[in-house]
ROGUTI-230513 format. One record per residue: residue number from 1; residue in three letters; x, y, z of N, C-alpha, C, O in turn. Coordinates in Angstrom, 3 decimals. Example, Ala and Ser with C-alpha at 12.3 -4.5 7.8 and 13.67 -1.06 7.14 Angstrom:
REM ROGUTI-230513
    i   aa     neast    nnorth       nup    caeast   canorth      caup     ceast    cnorth       cup     oeast    onorth       oup
    1  ALA    13.190    -5.690     7.800    12.300    -4.500     7.800    13.200    -3.300     7.800    14.236    -3.319     8.465
    2  SER    12.850    -2.250     7.080    13.670    -1.060     7.140    12.900     0.030     7.870    13.409     1.138     8.039
REM end
This chain:
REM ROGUTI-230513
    i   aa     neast    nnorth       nup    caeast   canorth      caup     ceast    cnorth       cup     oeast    onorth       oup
    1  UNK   -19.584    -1.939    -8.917   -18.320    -2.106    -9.610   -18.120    -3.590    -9.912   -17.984    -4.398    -8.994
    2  UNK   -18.100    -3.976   -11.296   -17.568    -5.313   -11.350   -16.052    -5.592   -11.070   -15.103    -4.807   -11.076
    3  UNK   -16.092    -6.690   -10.868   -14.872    -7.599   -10.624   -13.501    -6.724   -11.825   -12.511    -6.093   -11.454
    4  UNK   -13.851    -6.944   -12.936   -12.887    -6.502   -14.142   -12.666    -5.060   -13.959   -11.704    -4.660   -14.615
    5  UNK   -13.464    -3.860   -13.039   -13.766    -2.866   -13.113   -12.366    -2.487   -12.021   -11.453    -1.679   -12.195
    6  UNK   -12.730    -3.756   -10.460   -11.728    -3.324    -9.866   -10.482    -3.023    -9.748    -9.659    -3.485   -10.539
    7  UNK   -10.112    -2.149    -8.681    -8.462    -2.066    -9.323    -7.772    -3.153    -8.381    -8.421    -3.626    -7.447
    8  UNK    -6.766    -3.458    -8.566    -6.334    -4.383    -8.443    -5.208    -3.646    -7.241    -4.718    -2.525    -7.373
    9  UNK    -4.957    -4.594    -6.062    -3.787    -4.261    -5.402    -2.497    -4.842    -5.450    -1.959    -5.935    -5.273
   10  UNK    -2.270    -3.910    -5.698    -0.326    -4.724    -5.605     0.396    -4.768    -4.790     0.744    -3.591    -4.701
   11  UNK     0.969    -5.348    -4.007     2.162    -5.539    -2.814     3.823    -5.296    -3.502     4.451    -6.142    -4.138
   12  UNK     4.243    -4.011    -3.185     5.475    -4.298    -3.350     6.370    -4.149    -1.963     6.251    -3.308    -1.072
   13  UNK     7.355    -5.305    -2.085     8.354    -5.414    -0.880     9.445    -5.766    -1.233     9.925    -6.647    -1.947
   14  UNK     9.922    -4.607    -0.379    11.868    -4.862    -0.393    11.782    -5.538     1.044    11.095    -5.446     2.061
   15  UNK    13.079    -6.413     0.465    13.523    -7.429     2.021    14.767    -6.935     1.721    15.200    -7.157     0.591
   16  UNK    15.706    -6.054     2.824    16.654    -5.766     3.081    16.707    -5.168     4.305    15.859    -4.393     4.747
   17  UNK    17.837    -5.576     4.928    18.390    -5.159     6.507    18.677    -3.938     6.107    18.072    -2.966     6.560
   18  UNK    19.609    -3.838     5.232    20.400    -1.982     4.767    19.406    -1.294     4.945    18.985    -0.731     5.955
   19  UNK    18.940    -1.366     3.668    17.188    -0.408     3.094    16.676    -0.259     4.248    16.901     0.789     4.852
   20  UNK    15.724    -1.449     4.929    14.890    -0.910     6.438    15.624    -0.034     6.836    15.129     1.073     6.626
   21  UNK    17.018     0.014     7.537    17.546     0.518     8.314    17.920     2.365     7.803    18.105     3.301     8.580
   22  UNK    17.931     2.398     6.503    18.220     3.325     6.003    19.533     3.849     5.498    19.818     4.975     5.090
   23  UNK    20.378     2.598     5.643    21.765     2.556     5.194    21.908     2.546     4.092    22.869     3.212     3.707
   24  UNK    20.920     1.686     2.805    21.051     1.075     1.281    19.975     1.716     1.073    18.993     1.530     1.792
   25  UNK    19.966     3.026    -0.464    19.073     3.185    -1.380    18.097     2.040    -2.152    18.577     1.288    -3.001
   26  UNK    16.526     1.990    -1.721    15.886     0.575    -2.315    15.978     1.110    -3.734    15.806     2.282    -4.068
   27  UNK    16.274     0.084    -4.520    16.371     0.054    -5.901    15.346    -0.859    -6.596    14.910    -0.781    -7.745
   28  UNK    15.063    -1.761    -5.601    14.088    -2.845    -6.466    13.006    -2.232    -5.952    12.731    -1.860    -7.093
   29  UNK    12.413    -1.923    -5.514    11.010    -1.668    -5.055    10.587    -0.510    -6.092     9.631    -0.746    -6.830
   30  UNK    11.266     0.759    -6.189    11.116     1.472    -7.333    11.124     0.988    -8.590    10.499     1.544    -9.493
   31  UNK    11.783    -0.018    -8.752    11.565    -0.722   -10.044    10.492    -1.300   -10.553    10.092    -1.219   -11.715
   32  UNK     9.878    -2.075    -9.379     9.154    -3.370    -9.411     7.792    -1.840    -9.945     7.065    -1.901   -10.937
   33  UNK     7.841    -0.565    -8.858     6.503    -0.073    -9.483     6.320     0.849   -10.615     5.331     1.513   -10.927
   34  UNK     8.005     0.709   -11.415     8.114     1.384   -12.717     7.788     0.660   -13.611     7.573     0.987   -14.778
   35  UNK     7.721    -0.430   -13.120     7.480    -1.858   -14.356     6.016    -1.887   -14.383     5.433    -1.837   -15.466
   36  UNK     5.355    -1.966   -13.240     3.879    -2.211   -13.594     3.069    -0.982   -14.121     2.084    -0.992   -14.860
   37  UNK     3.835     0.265   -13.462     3.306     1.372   -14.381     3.199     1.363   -15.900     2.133     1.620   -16.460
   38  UNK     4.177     1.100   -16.479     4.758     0.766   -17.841     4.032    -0.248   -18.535     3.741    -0.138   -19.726
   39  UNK     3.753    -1.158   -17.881     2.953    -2.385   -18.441     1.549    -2.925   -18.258     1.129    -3.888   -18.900
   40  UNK     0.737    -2.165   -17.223    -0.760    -2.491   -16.862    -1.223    -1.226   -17.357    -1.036    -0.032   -17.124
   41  UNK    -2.188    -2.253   -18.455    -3.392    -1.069   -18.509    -4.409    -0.623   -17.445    -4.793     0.545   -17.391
   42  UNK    -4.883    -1.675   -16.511    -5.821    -2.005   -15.944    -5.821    -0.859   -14.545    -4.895    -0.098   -14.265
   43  UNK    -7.098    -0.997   -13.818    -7.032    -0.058   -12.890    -5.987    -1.248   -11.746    -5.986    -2.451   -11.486
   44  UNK    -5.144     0.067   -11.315    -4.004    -0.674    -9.641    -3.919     0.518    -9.359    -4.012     1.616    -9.908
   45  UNK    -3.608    -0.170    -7.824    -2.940     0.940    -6.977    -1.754     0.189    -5.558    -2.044    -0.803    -4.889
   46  UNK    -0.990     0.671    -5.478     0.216     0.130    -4.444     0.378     0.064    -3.425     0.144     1.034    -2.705
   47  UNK     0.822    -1.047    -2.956     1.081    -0.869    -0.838     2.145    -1.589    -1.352     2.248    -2.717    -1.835
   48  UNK     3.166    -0.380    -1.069     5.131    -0.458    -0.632     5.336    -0.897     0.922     4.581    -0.475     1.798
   49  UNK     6.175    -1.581     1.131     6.681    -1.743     2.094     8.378    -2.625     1.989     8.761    -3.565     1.292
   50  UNK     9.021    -1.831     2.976    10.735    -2.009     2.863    11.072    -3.078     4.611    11.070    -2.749     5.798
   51  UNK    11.195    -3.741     4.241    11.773    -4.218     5.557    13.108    -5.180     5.830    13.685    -5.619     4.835
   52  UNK    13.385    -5.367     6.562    14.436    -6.260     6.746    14.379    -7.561     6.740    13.399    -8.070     7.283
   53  UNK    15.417    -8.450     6.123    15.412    -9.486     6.051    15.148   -10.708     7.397    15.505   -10.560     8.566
   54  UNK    14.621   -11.580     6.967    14.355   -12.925     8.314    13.164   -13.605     7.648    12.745   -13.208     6.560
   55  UNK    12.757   -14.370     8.137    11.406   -15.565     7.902    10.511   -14.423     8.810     9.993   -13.519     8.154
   56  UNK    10.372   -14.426     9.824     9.278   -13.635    10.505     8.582   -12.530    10.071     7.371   -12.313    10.125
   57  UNK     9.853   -11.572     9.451     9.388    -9.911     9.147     8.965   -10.436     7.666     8.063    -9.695     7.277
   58  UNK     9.195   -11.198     6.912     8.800   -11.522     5.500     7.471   -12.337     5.550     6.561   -12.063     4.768
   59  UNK     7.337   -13.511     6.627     5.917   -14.091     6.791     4.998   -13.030     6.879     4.185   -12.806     5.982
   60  UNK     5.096   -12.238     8.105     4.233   -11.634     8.491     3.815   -10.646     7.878     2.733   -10.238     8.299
   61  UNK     4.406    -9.894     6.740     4.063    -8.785     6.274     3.400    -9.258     5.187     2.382    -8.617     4.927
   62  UNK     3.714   -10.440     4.253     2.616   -11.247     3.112     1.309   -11.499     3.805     0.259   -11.466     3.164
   63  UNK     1.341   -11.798     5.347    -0.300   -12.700     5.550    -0.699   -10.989     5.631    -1.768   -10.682     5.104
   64  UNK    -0.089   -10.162     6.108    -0.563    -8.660     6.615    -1.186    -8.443     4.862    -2.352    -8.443     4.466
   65  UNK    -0.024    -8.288     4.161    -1.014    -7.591     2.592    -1.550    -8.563     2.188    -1.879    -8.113     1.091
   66  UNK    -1.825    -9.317     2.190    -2.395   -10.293     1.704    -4.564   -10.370     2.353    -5.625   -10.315     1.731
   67  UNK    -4.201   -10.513     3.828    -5.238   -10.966     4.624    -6.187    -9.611     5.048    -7.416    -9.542     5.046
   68  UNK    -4.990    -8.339     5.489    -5.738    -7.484     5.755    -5.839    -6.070     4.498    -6.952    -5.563     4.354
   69  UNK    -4.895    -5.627     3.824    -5.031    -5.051     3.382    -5.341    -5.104     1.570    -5.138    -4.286     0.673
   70  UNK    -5.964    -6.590     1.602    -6.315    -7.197     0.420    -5.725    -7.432    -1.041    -6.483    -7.648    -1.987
   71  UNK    -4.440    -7.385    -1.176    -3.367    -7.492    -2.358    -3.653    -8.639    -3.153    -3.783    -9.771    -2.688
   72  UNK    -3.731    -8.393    -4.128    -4.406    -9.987    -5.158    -3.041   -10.034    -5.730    -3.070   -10.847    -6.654
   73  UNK    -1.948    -9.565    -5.606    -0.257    -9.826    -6.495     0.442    -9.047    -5.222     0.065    -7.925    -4.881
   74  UNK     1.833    -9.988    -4.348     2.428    -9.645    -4.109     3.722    -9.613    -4.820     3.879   -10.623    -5.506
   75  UNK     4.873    -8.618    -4.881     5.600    -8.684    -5.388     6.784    -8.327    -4.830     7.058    -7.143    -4.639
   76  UNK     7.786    -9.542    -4.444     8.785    -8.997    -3.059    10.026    -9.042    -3.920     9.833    -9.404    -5.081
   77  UNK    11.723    -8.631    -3.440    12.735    -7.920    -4.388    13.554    -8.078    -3.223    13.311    -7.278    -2.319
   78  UNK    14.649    -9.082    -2.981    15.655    -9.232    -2.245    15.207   -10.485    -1.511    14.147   -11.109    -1.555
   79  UNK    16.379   -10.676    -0.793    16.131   -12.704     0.438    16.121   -13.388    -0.406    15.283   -14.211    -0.040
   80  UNK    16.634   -13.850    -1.844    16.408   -14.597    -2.537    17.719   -15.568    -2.570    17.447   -16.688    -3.001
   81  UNK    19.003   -15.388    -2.227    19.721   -15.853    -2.249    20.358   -16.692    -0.790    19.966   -16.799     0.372
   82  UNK    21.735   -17.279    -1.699    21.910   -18.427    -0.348    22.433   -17.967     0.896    22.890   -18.811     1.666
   83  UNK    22.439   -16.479     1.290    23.414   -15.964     2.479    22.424   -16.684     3.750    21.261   -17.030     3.542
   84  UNK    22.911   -16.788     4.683    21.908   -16.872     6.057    20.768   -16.050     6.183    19.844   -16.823     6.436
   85  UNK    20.314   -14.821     6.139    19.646   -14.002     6.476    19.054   -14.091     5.349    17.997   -13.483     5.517
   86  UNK    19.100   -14.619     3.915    17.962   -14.740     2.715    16.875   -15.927     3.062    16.927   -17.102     2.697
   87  UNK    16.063   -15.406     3.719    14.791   -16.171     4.120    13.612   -15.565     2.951    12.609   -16.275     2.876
   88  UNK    13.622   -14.915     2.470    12.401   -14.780     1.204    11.533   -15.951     0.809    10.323   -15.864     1.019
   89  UNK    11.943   -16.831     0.362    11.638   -18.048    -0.358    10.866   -18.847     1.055     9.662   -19.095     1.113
   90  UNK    11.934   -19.182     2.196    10.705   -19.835     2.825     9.908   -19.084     3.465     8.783   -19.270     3.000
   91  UNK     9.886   -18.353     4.262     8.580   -17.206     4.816     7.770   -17.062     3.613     6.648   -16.664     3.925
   92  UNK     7.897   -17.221     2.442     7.052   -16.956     1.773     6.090   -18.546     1.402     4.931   -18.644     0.997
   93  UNK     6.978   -19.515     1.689     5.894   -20.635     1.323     5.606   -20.993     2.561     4.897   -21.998     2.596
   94  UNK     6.030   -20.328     4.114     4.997   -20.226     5.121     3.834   -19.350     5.311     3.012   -19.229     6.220
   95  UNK     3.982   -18.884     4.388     2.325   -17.503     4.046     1.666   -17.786     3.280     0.536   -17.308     3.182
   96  UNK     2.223   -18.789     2.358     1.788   -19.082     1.320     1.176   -20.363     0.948     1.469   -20.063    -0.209
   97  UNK     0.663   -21.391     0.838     0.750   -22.687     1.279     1.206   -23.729    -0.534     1.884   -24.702    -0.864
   98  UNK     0.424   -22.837    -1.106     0.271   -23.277    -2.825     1.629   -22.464    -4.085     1.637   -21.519    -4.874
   99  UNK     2.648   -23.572    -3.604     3.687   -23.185    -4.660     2.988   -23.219    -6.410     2.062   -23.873    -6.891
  100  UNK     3.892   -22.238    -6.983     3.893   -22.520    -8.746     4.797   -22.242    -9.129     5.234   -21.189    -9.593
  101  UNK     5.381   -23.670    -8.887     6.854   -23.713    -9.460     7.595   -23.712   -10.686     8.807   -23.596   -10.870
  102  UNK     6.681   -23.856   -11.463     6.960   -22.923   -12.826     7.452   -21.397   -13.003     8.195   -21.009   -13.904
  103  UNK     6.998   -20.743   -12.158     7.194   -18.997   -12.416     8.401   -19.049   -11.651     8.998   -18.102   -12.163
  104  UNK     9.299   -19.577   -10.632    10.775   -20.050   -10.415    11.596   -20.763   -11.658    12.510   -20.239   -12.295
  105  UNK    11.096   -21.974   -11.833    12.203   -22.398   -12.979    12.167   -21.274   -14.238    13.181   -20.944   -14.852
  106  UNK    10.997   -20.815   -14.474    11.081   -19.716   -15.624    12.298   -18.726   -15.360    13.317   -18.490   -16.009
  107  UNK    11.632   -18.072   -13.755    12.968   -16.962   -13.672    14.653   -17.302   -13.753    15.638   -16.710   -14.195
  108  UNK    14.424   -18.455   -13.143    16.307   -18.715   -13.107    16.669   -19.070   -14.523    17.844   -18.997   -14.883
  109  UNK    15.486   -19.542   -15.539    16.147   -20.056   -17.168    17.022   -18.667   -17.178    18.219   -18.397   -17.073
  110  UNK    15.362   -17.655   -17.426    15.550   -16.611   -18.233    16.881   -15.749   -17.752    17.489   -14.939   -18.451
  111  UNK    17.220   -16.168   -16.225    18.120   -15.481   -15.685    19.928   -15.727   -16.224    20.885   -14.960   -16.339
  112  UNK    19.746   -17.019   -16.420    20.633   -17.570   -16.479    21.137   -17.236   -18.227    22.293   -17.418   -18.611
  113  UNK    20.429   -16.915   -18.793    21.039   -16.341   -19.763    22.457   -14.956   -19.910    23.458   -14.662   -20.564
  114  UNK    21.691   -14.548   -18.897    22.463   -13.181   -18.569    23.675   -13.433   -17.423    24.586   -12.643   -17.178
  115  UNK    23.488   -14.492   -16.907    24.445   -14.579   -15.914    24.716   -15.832   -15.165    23.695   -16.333   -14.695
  116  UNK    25.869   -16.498   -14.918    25.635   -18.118   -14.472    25.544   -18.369   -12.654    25.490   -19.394   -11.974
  117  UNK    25.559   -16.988   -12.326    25.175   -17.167   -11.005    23.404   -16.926   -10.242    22.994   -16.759    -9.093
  118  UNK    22.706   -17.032   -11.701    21.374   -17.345   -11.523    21.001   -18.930   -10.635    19.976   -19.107    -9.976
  119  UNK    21.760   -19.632   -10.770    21.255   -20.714    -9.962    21.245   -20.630    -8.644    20.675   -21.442    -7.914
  120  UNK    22.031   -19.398    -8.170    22.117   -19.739    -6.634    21.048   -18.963    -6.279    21.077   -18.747    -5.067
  121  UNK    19.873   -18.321    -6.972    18.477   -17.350    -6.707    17.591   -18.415    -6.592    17.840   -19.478    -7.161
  122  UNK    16.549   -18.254    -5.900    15.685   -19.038    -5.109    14.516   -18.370    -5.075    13.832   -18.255    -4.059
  123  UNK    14.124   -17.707    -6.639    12.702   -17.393    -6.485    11.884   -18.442    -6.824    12.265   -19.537    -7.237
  124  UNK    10.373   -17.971    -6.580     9.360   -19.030    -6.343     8.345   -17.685    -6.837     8.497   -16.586    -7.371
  125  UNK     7.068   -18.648    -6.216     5.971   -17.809    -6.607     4.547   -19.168    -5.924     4.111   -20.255    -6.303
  126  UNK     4.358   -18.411    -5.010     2.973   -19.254    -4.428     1.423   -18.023    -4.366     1.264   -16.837    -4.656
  127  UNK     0.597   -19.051    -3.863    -0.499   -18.263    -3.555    -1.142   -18.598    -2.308    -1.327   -19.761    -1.951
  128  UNK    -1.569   -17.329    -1.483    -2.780   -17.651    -0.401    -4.275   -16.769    -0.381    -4.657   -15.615    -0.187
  129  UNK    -4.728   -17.844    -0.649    -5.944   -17.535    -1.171    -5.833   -16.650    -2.175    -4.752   -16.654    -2.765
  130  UNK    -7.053   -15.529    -2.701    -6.823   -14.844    -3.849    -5.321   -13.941    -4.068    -5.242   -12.917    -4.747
  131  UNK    -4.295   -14.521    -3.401    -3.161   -13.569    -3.610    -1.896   -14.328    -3.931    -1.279   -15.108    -3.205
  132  UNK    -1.636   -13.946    -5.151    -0.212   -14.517    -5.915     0.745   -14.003    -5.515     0.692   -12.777    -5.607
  133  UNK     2.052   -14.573    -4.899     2.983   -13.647    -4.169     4.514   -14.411    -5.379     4.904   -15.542    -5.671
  134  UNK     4.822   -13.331    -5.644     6.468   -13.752    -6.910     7.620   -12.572    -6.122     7.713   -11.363    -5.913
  135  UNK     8.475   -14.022    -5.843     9.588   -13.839    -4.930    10.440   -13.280    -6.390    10.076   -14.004    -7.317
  136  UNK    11.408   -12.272    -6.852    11.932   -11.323    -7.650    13.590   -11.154    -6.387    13.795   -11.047    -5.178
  137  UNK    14.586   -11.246    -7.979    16.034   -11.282    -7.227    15.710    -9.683    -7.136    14.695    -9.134    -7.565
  138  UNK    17.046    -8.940    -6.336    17.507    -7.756    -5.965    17.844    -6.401    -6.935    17.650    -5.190    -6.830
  139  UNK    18.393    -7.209    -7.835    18.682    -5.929    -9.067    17.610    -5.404   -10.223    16.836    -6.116   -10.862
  140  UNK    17.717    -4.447   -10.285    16.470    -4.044   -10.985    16.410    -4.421   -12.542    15.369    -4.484   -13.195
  141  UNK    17.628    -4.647   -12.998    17.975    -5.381   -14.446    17.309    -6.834   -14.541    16.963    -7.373   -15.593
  142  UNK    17.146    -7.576   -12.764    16.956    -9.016   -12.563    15.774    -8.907   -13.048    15.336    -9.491   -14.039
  143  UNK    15.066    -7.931   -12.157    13.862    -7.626   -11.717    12.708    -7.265   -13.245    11.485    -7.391   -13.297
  144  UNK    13.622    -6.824   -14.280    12.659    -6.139   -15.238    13.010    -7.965   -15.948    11.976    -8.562   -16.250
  145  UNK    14.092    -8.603   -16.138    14.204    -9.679   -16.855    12.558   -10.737   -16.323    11.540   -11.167   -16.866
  146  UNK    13.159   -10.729   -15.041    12.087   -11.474   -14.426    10.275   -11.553   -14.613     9.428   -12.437   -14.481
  147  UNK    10.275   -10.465   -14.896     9.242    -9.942   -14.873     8.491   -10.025   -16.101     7.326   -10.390   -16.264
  148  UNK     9.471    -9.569   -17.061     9.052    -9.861   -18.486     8.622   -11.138   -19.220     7.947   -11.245   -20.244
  149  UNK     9.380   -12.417   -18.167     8.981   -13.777   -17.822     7.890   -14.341   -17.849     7.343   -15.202   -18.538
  150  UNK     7.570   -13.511   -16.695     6.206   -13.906   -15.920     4.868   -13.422   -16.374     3.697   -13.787   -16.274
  151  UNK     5.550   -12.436   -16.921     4.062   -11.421   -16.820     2.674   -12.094   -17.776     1.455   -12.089   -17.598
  152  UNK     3.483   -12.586   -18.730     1.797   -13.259   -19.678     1.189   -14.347   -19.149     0.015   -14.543   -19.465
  153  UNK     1.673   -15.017   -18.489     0.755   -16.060   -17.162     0.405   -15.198   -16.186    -0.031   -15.817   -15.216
  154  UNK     0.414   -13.872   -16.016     0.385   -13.892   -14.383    -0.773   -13.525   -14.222    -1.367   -13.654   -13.151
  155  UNK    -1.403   -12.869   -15.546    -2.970   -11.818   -15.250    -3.832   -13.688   -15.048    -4.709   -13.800   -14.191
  156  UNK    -3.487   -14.781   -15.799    -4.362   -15.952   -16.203    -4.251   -16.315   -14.885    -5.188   -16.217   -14.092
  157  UNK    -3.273   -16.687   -14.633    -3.010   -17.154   -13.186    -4.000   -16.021   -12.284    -4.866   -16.694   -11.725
  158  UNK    -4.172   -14.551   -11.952    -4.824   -14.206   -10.983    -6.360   -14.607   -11.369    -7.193   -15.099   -10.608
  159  UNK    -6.495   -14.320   -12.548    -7.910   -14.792   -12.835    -8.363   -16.409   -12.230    -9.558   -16.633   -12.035
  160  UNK    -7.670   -17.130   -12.047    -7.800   -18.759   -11.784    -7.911   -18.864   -10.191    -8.561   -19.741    -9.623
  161  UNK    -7.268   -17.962    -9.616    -7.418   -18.131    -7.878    -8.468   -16.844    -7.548    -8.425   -16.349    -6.421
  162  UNK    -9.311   -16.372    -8.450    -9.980   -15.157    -7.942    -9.827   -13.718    -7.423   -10.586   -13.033    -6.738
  163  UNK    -8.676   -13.477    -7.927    -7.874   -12.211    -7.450    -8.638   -11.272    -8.402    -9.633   -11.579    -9.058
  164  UNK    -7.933    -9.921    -8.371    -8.613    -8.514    -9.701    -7.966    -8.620   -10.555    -6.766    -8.887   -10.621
  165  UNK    -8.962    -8.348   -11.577    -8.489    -8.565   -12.997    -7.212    -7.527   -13.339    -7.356    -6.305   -13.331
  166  UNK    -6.097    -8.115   -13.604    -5.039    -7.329   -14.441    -4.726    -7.474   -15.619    -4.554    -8.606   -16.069
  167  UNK    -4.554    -6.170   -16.519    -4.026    -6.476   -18.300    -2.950    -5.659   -18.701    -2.680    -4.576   -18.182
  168  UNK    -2.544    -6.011   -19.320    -0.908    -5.093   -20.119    -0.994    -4.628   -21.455    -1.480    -5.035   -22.511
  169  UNK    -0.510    -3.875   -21.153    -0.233    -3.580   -23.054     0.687    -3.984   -23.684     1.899    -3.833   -23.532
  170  UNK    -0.131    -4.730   -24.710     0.639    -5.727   -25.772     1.576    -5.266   -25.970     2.489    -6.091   -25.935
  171  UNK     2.097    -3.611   -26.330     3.255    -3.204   -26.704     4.338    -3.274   -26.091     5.506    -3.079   -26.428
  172  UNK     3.692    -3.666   -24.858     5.358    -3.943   -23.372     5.387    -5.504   -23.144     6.409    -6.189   -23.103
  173  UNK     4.124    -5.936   -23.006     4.366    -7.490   -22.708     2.659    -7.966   -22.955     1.655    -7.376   -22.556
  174  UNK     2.782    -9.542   -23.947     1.337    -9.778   -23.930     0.881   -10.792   -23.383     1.431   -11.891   -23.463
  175  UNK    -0.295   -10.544   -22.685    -0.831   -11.530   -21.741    -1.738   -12.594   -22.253    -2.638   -12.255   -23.021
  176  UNK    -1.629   -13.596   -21.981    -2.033   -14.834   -22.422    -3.004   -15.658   -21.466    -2.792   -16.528   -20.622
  177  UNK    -4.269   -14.970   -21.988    -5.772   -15.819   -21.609    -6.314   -17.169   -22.302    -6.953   -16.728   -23.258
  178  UNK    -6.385   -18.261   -22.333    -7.331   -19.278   -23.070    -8.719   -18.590   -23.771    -9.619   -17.870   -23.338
  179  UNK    -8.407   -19.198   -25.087    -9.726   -18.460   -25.094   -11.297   -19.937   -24.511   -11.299   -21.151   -24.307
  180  UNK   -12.468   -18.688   -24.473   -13.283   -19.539   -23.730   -13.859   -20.338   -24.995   -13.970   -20.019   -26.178
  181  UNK   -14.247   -21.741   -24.140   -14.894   -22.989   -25.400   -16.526   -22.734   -25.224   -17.328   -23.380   -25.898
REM end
């Protein structure tokens, strides 16, 4: 199987105390894997996981998909904001070591169109080793904005740290490769 052949793993994670607990219906996590359905042509397949908010349960579950169960795109949905218990952002650049802080200022522009309390969101987007991890606000409206953002850097970007090849269809969102010299 070549590299382009493989399918690609995706990490999706809800960070919520409610959700873990079973109090709050997850809304972003279903989203996050209606979106990539919708928009990758390419072979994927998913590892969901819902947990509760903190630095610890959010570190540990990125080095977990990341290290053991091999995810070349994580994609987490809540902790993004300024309450106490929104640790997303740093547990994630403790798993993570290599910020790209571009795919943050992108999300809060694009966010901020729609709403002026985009500044107080605190997504990011780093990598460890072959795995790109994009911190995504809570609402699934955020979540498809966000996304639509990101998405034409993101297949270039996995290609550049060695992750599996991902592609979209132009008709939902188009991805943007260099071409080769």
């Amino acid at each position: 199987m070549t590299e382009a052949s493989k399918p690609a793993v995706i990490g999706i994670v809800t960070v919520s105390d409610r959700a873990s607990a079973g109090l709050y219906e997850d809304k972003g996590g279903p989203a996050i894997e209606a979106y990539f359905t919708r928009v990758l042509t390419s072979p994927h397949r998913f590892e969901r996981r819902v947990i509760p908010d903190g630095f610890e349960s959010v570190r540990d579950t990125l080095i977990d998909l990341a290290d053991t169960v091999g995810c070349d795109l994580i994609v987490t949905t809540g902790g993004t904001g300024p309450s106490p218990r929104d640790l997303t952002p740093e547990a994630t650049l403790a798993a993570c070591p290599r910020e790209m802080p571009g795919f943050g200022e992108l999300m809060r522009q694009v966010s901020l169109s729609q709403t002026p309390t985009a500044i107080l969101s605190r997504q990011l987007a780093a990598h460890r080793g072959k795995c790109l991890v994009i911190n995504l606000p809570g609402k699934p409206a955020a979540i498809e904005l966000c996304l639509n953002a990101v998405m034409p850097a993101t297949p270039y970007c996995l290609d550049l740290i060695g992750a599996a090849w991902i592609d979209t269809d132009p008709a939902q969102v188009k991805t943007f490769r260099p071409q080769a010299k």
